[in-house]
C-alpha positions as CSV (number, residue, x, y, z in Angstrom):
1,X,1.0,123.0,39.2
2,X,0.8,122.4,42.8
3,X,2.5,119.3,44.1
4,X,-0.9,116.9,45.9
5,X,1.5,115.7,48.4
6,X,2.6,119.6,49.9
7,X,-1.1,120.2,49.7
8,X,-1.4,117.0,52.0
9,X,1.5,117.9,53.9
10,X,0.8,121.5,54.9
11,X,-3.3,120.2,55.6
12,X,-1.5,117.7,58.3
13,X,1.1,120.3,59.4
14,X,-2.0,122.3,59.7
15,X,-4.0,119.7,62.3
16,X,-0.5,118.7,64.2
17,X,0.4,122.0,64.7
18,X,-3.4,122.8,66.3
19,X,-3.4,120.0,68.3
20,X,-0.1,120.9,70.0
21,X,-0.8,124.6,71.1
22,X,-3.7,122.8,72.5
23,X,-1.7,120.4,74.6
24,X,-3.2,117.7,72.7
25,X,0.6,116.2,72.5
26,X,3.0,116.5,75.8
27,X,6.3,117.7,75.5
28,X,9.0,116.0,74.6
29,X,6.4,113.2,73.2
30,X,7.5,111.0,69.4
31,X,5.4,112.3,66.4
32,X,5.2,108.5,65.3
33,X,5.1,108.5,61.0
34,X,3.2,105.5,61.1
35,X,0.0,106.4,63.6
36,X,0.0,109.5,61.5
37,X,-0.1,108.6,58.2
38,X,-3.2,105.5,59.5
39,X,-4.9,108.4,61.1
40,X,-5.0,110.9,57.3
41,X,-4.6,107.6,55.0
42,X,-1.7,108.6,53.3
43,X,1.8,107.7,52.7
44,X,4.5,108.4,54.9
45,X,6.2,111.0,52.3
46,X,3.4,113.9,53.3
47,X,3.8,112.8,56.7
48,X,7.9,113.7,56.9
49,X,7.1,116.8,54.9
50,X,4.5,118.0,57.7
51,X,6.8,117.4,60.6
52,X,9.6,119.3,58.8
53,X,7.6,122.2,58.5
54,X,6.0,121.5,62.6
55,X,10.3,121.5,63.0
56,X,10.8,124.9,61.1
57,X,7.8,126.3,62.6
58,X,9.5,125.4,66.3
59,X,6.5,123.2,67.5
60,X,8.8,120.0,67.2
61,X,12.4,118.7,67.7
62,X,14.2,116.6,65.4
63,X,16.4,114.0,67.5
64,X,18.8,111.8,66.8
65,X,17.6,108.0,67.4
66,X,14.6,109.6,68.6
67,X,12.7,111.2,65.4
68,X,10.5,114.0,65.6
69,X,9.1,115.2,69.2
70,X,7.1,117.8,70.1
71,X,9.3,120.5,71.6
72,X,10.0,121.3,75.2
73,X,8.0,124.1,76.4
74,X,10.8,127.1,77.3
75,X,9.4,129.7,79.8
76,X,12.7,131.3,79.3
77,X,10.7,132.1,75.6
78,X,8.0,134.0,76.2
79,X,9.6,137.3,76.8
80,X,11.3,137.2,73.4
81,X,8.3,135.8,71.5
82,X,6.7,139.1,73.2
83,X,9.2,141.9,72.4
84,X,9.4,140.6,68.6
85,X,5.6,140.3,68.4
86,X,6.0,144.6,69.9
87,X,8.3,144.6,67.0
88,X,6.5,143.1,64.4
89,X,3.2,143.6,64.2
90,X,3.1,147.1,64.2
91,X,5.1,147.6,61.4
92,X,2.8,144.7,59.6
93,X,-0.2,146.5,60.5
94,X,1.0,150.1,59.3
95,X,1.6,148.4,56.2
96,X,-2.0,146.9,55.7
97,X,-4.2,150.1,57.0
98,X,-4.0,151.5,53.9
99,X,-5.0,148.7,51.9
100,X,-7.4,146.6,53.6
101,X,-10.4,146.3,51.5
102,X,-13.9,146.3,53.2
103,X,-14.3,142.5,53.2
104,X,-11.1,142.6,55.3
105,X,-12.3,145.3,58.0
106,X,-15.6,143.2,58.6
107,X,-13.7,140.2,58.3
108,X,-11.6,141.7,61.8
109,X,-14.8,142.5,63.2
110,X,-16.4,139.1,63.0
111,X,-13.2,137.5,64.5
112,X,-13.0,140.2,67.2
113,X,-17.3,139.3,68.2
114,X,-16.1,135.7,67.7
115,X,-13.2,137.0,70.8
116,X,-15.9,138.5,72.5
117,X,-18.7,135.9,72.9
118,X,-15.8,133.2,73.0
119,X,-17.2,130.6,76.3
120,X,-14.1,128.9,77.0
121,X,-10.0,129.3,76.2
122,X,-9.6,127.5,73.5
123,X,-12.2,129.1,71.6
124,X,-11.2,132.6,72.1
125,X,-7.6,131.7,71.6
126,X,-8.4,130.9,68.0
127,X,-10.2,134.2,67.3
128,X,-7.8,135.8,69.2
129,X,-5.4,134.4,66.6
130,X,-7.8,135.3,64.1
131,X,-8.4,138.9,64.7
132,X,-4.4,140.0,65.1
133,X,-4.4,138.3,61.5
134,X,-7.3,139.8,59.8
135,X,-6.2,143.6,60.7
136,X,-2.8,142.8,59.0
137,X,-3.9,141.1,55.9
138,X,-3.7,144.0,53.7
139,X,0.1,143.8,54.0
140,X,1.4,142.8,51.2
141,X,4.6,141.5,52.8
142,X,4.4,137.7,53.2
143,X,7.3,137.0,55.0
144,X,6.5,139.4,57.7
145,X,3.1,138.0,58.2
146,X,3.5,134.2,58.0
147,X,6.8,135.5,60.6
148,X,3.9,136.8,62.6
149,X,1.9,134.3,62.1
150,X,3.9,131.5,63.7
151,X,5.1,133.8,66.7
152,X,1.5,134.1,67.7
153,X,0.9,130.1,67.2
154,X,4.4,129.6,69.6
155,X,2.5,132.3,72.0
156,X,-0.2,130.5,72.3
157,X,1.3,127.6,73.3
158,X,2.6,129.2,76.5
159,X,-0.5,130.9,77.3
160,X,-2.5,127.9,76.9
161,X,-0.3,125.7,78.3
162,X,0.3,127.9,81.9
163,X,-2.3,130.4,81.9
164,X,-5.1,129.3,80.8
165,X,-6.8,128.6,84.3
166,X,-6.7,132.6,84.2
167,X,-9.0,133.3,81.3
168,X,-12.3,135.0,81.7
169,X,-15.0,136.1,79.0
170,X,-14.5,139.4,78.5
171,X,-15.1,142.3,76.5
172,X,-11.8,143.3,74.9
173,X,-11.2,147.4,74.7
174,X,-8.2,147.0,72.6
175,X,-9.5,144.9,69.6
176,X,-12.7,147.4,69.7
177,X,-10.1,150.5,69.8
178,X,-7.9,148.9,66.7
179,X,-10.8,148.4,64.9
180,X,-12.1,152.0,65.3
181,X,-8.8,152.8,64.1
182,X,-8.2,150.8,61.2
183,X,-11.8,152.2,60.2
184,X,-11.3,155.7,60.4
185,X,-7.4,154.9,58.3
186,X,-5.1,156.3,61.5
187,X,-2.1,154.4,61.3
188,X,-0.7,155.9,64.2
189,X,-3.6,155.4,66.8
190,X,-3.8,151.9,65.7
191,X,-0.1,151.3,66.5
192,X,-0.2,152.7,69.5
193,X,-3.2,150.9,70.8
194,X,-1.5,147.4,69.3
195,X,1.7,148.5,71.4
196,X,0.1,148.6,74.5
197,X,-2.1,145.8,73.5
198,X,0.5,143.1,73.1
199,X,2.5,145.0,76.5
200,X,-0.1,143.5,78.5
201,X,0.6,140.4,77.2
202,X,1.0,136.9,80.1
């Protein structure tokens, strides 16, 4: 039986962890327990559970007399959270090809229009987000996607945090091309398309 408090705790990890890719919360700024758990009207036990998992997830800092603080941004980061994002998510996305259902494939595509007609950063961020998840959800390896998962939720942090002011709506090639891919079952072009794809990343 699922523990209600985890539920509550992973639904306010959930919001936290949103609202710091956005920059809602500067660096280096205290998580306070007490605003928190006023703001969701719960105790402070989900709360604590939530910024553990915003701590294991990398968002936050645990520090001594301090508490919990959201965590410095490290430009120093990006370039490894972009040569294991090379290394990952290929391999992820091999694995789902051959087993993403139909519901799957148009779920990618809605996320990749979603990219497309996105007006502003934030919103094409999310589908963004969205899209590199669908086309891997047929892998049935949960550590490696929920690995994947957060490295693209610590990416987005940089991006939105100091390139942002460089966005522009746009048409992207490379989702169309995976998609084609994926559609047509070619493992191979796919990859090679997503390795190139996440080369040009900021």
């Amino acid at each position: 039986m699922t523990d209600p408090a985890s539920k509550k705790s992973d639904q306010i990890a959930a919001v936290l962890a949103a609202r710091v890719v956005r920059g809602d919360f500067a660096p280096g700024e205290k998580l306070r327990q007490d605003q928190i758990a006023r703001e969701f009207g719960t105790s402070h036990v989900p709360v604590r559970e939530a910024l553990l998992l915003l701590v294991a997830q990398g968002l936050a800092v645990s520090l001594p007399r301090r508490g919990v603080c959201v965590a410095p941004l490290d430009q120093r980061a990006v370039h490894e959270l972009r040569v294991m994002r090379q290394a990952l998510e290929p391999v992820a996305l091999a694995q789902s090809i051959p087993h993403l259902s139909t519901d799957q494939i148009e779920a990618a595509e809605a996320a990749r229009l979603r990219c497309d007609a996105a007006d502003n950063v934030h919103d094409w961020e999310e589908a963004n987000r969205d899209f590199h998840n669908a086309i891997i959800a047929g892998c049935a390896m949960p550590r490696l996607t929920q690995e994947i998962s957060n490295l693209q939720l610590l990416y987005a942090r940089h991006f939105l945090a100091h390139h942002a002011g460089r966005w522009r709506q746009r048409v992207d090639a490379d989702h169309l091309a995976i998609l084609a891919a994926i559609r047509d079952r070619d493992v191979a072009r796919a990859g090679a398309v997503l390795q190139r794809h996440l080369a040009r990343l900021i």
